[in-house]
N, C-alpha and C positions, 0 to 999 in steps of 0.2 A: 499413599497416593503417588503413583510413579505419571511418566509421559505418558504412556501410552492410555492411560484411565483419563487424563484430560484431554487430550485429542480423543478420544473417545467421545465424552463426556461434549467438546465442541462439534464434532462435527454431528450427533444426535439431536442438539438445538441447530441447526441450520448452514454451520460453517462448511465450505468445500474444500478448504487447505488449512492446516493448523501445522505450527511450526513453534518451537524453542529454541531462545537465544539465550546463552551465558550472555550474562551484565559485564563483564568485564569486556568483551567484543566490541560494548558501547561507551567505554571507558574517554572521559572529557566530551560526550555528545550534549551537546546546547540542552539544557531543559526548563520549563517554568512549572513550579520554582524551582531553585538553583539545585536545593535539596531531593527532589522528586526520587530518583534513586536510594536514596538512603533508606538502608534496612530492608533491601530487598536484592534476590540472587537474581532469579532469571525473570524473562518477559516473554510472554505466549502470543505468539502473533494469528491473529485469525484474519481469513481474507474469504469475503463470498463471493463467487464468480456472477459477474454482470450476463447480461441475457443477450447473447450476440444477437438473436434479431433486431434489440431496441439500437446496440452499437451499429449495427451494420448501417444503419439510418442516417447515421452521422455522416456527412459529407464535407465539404468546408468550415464548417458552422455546427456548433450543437444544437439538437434540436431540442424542444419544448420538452418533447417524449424522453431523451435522454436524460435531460435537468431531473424531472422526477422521479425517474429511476432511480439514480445517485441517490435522490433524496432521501427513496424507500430501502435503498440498501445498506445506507446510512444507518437509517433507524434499526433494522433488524440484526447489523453490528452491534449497537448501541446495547440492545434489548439479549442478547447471545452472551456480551462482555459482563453485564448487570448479573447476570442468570448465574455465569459461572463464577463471579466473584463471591455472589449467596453461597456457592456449594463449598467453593474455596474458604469460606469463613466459617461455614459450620463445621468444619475439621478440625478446628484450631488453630489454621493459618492464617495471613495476611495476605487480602492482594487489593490491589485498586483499577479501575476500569479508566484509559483512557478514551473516550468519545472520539469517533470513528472519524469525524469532520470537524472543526472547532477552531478556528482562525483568531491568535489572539493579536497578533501584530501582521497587519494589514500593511506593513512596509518591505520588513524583510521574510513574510510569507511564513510564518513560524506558528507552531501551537506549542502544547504543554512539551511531546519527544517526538520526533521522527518516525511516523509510523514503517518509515520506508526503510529508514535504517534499522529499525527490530525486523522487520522482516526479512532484510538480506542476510543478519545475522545469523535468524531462525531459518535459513533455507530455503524458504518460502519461493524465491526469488531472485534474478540478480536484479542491477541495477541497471536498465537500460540507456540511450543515449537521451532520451528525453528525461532523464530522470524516474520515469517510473518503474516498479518492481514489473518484471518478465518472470511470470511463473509457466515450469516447460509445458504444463499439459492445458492451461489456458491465459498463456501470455499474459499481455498485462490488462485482461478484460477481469480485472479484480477490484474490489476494495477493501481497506484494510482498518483494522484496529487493534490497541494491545493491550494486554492486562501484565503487570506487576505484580510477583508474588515474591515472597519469603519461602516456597517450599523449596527444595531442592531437587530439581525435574531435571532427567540427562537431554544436554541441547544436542541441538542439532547440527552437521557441518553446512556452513555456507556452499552454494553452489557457485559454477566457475560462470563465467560470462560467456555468452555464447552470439551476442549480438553480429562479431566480427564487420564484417566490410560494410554489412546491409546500411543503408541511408532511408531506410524508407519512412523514418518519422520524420526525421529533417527534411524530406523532398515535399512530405507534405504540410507540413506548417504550415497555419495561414500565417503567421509571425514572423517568419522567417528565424526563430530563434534557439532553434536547436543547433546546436555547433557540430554535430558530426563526430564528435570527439569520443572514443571509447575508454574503458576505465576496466582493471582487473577486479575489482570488488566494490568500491563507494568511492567517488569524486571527492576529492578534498575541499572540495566548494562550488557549490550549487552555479559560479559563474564559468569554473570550469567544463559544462557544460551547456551553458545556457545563458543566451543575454534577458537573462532575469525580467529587467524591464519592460523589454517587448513581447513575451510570455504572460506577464500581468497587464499589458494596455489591450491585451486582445479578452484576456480572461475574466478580468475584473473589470475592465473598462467598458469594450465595445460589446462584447459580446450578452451581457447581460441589459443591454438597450434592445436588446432582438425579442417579439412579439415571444411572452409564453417563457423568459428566461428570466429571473425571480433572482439570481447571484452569480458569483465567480462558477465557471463552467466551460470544458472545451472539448473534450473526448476528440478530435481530429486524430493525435499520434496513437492513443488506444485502436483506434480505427486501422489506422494502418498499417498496424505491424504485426509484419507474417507470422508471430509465432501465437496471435490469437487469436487468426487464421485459420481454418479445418486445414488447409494444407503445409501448416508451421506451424499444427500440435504434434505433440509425441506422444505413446503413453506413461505414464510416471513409473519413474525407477525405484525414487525412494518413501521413506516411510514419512514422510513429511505432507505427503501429497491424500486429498481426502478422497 
């Protein structure tokens, strides 16, 4: 079982972008538990692209219509990672499905790994100023989930960051809490980016008081940024892109 039979394999259950990360790339990334990594090489990042009609909706405020979406794209990650962990097991390997959305610490915003960071690793994406993965043929109108395995799958190289000068997730925050601040691969700290706190009193605080919002939710900088944009897509270059 090589890469390209599991990106295969994902993007026939539903995935649009599948990518492989060498574990070592993630070497000391936070996990719960501490162990999680153990006994496994690489991690396959799957991302299914969001439905820019329901995005474009998004104005200041997430709407109702977007909250569910997430919801259901959520699940069908969920249901993609399950599906291929089955196939991944019936070979005689190991892997495990991390759940697409899954908030275990409501303080410092953390789940079991970074979906974000297996995905920049796997190519998927870079890291943009808001924090979210920017993938080039449909920016960051994605979401993502990863599976752990034990096989030995050729990764993939990271991509370069391409955000440059643009401000445009920062200019629209309702939070005001995008720093502007650019990074050549992953931020050394989520505040290096971003005043964390005012990101979460709008996302988990305010925002889900709004008629029709059910939890944490913001989609505003997904909105805004040109490169998930028809005229800030490209077409894909590399073999990472579904």
């Amino acid at each position: 079982m090589n890469s390209e039979h599991i990106k295969d394999l994902a993007r026939h259950l539903g995935a649009d972008v599948v990518g492989v990360a060498d574990l070592a790339l993630l070497e000391g990334i936070q996990t719960d538990p501490l162990n999680l990594l153990d006994g496994y090489k690489t991690a396959i990042s799957i991302a299914v692209r969001l439905a820019d009609a329901v995005v474009d909706l998004v104005g200041s405020a997430p709407t109702p219509l977007y909250h569910q979406h997430q919801l259901k794209v959520n699940a069908l990650l969920d249901e993609i990672a399950v599906r291929m962990v089955s196939y991944i097991q019936s070979s005689g390997s190991k892997a495990v499905p991390i759940p697409a959305s899954h908030i275990l610490d409501r303080v410092q915003w953390r789940s079991y790994i970074s979906h974000k960071a297996v995905a920049i690793a796997a190519g998927v994406g870079w890291q943009g100023k808001s924090l979210v993965v920017v993938n080039p043929q449909y920016g960051p109108r994605v979401r993502l989930a990863t599976i752990l395995t034990d096989l030995s799958l050729e990764p993939d190289e990271p991509v370069s960051n391409r955000c440059g000068s643009c401000s445009a997730c920062a200019d629209a925050c309702p939070g005001r809490a995008i720093k502007n601040v650019n990074t050549t691969r992953h931020y050394s700290d989520r505040q290096e980016a971003l005043f964390l706190e005012r990101c979460a009193a709008k996302v988990a605080g305010e925002f889900p008081e709004l008629p029709g919002i059910e939890g944490p939710t913001c989609g505003v900088c997904i909105r805004a940024c040109p490169w998930g944009q028809k005229k800030g897509r490209e077409k894909p270059k590399t073999g990472v892109q579904g």
